[in-house]
C-alpha positions as CSV (number, residue, x, y, z in Angstrom):
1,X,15.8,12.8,-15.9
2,X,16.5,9.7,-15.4
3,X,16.0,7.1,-12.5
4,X,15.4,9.3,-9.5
5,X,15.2,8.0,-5.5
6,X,13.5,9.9,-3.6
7,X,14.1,8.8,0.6
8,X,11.6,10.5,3.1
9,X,11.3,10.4,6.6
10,X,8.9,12.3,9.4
11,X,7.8,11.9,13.1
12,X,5.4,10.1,14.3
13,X,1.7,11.2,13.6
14,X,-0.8,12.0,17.1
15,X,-3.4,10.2,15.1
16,X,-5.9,10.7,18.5
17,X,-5.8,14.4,17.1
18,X,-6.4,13.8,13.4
19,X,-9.9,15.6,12.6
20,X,-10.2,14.9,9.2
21,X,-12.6,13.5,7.4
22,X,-12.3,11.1,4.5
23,X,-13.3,12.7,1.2
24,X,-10.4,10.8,-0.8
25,X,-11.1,9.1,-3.8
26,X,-10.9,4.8,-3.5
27,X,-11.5,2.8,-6.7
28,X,-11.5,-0.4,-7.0
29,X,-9.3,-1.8,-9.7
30,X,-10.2,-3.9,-12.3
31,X,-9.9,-8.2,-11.4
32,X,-7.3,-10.1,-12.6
33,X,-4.8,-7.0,-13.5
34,X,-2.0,-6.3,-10.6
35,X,-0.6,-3.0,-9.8
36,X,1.7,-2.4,-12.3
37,X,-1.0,-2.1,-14.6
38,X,-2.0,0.7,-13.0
39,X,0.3,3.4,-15.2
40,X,-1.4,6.2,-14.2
41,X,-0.4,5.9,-10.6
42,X,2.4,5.3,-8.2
43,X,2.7,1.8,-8.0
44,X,2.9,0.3,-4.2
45,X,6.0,-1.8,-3.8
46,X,5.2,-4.0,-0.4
47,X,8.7,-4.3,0.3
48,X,11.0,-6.1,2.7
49,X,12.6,-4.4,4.9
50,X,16.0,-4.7,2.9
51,X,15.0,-3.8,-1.2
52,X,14.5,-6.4,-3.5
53,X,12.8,-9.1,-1.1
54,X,14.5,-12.6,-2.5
55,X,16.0,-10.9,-5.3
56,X,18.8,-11.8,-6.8
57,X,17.7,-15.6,-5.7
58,X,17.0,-18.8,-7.4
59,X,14.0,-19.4,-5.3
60,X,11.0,-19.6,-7.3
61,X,8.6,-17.9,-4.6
62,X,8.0,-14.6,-7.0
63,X,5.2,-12.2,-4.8
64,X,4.4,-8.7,-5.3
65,X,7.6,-7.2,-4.7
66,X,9.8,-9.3,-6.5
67,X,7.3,-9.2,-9.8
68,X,7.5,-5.3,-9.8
69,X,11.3,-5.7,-9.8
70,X,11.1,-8.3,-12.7
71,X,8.9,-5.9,-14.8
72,X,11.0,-3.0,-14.1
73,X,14.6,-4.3,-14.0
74,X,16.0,-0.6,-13.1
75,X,14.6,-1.3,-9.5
76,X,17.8,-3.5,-8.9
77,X,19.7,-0.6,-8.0
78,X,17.9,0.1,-4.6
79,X,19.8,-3.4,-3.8
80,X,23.0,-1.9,-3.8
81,X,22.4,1.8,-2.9
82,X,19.1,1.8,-0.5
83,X,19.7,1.0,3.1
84,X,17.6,-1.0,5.6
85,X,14.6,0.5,5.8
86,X,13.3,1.6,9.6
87,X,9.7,2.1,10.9
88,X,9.7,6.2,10.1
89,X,10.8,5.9,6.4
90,X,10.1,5.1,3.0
91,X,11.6,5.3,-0.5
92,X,9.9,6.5,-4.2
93,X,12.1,5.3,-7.3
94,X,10.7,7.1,-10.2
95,X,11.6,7.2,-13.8
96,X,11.2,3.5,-14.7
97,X,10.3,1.8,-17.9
98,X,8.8,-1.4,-17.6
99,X,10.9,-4.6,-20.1
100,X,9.1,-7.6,-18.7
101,X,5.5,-9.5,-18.6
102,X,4.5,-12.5,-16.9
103,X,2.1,-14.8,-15.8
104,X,1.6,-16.5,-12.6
105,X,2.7,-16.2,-9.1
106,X,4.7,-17.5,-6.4
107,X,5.7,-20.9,-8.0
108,X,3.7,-20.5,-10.9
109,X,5.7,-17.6,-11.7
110,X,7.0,-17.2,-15.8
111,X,8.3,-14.6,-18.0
112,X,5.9,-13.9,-21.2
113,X,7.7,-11.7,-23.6
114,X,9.6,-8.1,-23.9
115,X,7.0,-5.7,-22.6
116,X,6.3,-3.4,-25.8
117,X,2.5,-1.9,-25.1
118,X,3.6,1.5,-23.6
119,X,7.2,3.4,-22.6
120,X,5.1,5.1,-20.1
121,X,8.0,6.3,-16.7
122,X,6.8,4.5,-13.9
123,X,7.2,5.6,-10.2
124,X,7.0,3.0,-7.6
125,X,6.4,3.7,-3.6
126,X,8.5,1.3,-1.2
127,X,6.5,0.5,2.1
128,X,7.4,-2.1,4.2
129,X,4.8,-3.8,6.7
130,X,5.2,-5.3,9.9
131,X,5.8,-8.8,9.9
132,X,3.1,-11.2,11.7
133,X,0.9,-8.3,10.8
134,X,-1.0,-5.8,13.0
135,X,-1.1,-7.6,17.0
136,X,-1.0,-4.9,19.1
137,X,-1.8,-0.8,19.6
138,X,2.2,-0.7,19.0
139,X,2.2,-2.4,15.5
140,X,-1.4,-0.6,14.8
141,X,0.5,3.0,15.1
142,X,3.8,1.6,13.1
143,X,1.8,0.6,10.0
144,X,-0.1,3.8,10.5
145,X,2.8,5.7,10.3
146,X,4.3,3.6,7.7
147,X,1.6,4.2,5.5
148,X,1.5,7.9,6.2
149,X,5.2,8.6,5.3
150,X,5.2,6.4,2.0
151,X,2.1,8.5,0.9
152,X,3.6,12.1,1.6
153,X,7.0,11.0,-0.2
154,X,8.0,12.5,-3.7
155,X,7.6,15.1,-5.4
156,X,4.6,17.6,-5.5
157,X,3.9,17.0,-9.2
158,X,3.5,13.2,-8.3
159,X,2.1,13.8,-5.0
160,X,-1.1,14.5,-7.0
161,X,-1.2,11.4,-8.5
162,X,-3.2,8.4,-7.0
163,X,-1.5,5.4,-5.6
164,X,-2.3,2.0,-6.7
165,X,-2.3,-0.5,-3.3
166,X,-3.7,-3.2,-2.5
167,X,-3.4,-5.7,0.6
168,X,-0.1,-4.3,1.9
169,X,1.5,-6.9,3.7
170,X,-1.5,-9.4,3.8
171,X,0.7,-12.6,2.4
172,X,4.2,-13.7,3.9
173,X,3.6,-11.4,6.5
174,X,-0.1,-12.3,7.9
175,X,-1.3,-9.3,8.0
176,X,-5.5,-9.4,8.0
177,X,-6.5,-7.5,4.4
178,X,-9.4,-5.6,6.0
179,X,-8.1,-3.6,8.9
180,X,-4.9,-2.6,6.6
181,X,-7.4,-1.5,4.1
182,X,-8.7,0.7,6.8
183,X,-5.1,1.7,8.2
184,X,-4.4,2.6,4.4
185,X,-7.6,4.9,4.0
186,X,-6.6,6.6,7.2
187,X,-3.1,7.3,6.3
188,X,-4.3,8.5,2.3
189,X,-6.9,10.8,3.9
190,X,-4.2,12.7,6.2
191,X,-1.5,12.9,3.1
192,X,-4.6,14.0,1.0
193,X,-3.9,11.1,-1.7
194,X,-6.4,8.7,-3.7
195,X,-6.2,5.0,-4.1
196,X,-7.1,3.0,-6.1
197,X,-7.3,-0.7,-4.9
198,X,-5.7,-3.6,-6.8
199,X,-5.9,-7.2,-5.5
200,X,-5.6,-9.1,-8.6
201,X,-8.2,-11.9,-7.7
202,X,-11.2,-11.4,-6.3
203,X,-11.6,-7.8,-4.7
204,X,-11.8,-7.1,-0.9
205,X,-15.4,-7.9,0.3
206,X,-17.0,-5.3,1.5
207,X,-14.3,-2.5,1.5
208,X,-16.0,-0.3,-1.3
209,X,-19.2,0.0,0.9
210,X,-17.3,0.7,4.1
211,X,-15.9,3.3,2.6
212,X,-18.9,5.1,1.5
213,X,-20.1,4.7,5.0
214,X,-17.0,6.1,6.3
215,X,-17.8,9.5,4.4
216,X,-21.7,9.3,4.7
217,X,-21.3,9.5,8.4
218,X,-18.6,12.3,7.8
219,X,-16.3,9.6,10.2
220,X,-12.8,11.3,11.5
221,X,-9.9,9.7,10.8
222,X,-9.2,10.1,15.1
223,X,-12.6,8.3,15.1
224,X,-11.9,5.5,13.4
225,X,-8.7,5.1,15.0
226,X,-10.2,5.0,18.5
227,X,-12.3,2.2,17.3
228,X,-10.0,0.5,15.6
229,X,-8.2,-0.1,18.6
230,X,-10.6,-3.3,19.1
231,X,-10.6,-4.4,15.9
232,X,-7.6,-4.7,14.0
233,X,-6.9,-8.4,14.8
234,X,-10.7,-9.0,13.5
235,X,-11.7,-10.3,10.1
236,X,-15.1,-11.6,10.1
237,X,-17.6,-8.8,10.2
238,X,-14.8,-5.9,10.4
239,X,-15.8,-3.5,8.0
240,X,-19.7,-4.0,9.9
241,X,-18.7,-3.9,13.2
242,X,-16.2,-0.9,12.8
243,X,-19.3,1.4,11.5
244,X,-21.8,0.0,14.3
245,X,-18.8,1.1,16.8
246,X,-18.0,4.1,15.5
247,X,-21.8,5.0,15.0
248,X,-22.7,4.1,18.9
249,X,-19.4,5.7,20.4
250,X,-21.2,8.5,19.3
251,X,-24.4,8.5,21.2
C-alpha cells in the first residue's frame, strides 16, 4: 500500500467524567534498546510541533525524533506535506521500512551500517508535548488530550496493536518523566491501547509498581486525574504520594 498518513483530530475529553479503570497492558521494554526496536508496535514519534524537529540540519543534536527519521528515511515527507501541528491533533505515518542503524545520541550521534535484520512496515505515531512541560491544570489537560488523540488515531487493524512510548517530551522540553508516565496510562486506558515502555537507559523507577497499584485498587482514570491535579509538577515520591492520595480521598 504504500506510505500512508493517517491525520486525526477530536474534542476535548471531560476527563472529570472518565470512569474507567485501568486494565491495559504496560511492559516495560528491555534497557539499552530505543523504540524503534520495538517492531511489533506503533512506534511514538515525540515530535515538534512542525515534523522533522531539526531535520534537514547540520546540527549534531540528534534526539528521539530526529533518530526515528534517520532510521526510516520515508518520514521526510511529513516535512513537506504535514502542517503545523495544533493541541487537538496528531498524525500516524505507516508503511515504513527502516534503512539505517546507529549508535549514540545527541552529539554522540553516528550512522552504523544499512539496516538488513528485518523488512518488517513500520508505523510511527506523531505526538507533540508541551514545551517547559506540564505547569499548570491548562498544560495538564493539553498533554492529556494530546495523548488521547495520538492513541485513537489509525486504523482499526493497528489500533490493536500496542504502542511503544517512553518519556514523551521529558528532554528539550522539561517535561518531569513520572507524571507523563501517568498522563500516558490515563490517556491509553480511555483509547483502550497497551504500552509498552521504552527509555533506553535505565527504566523509570517505580512506574511498573505504580501501575499495578493503580489496577489493585481498581483506581479510575477521573480519580487519578483529580489527584493529579497536585502533583504533576512533583518528582520525588510521585508515583507514592499519588497512591496515598488517591487511597485517602477515598475515605
Amino acid at each position: 500500500y504504500g506510505i500512508v498518513l493517517y491525520r486525526n483530530y477530536l474534542e476535548p475529553v471531560d476527563w472529570e467524567s472518565v470512569e474507567d479503570t485501568f486494565n491495559i497492558e504496560l511492559t516495560i521494554g528491555p534497557k539499552g534498546t530505543g523504540i524503534e526496536a520495538q517492531i511489533q508496535s506503533v512506534q511514538a514519534n515525540f515530535a515538534d510541533a512542525i515534523p522533522g524537529g531539526t531535520l534537514p540540519s547540520a546540527k549534531p543534536d540528534i534526539v528521539q525524533e530526529e533518530i526515528l527519521f534517520l532510521c526510516y528515511p520515508e518520514l521526510f515527507i511529513t516535512i513537506n506535506t504535514v502542517q503545523k501541528f495544533h493541541n487537538l491533533d496528531a498524525l500516524l505515518v505507516t508503511g515504513l521500512t527502516r534503512m539505517n542503524k546507529y549508535s549514540g545520541y545527541r552529539n554522540s550521534f553516528k550512522w552504523t551500517g544499512d539496516f538488513t535484520e528485518h523488512s518488517e512496515n513500520i508505523s510511527v505515531l506523531f505526538m507533540d508535548a508541551i514545551p517547559d512541560g506540564i505547569r499548570d491544570e491548562v498544560g495538564f489537560r493539553r498533554e492529556l488530550n494530546k495523548a488521547f488523540v495520538a492513541f485513537s488515531t489509525g486504523p482499526e487493524d493497528l489500533k490493536a496493536m500496542s504502542i511503544a512510548t517512553g518519556n514523551w517530551g521529558c528532554g528539550a522540553f522539561a517535561g518531569i518523566p513520572q507524571s507523563k508516565a501517568a498522563v500516558q496510562l490515563m490517556a491509553a486506558t480511555l483509547a483502550k491501547r497497551n504500552l509498552v515502555y521504552v527509555t533506553f537507559s535505565e527504566p523509570l523507577e517505580g512506574l511498573e509498581e505504580f501501575y499495578q497499584q493503580l489496577r489493585e485498587h481498581n483506581v479510575k482514570v477521573c480519580e487519578l486525574f483529580e489527584v493529579m491535579k497536585k502533583h504533576y509538577t512533583s518528582r520525588d515520591n510521585f508515583f507514592k504520594d499519588v497512591i496515598r492520595d488517591v487511597i485517602e480521598r477515598r475515605n
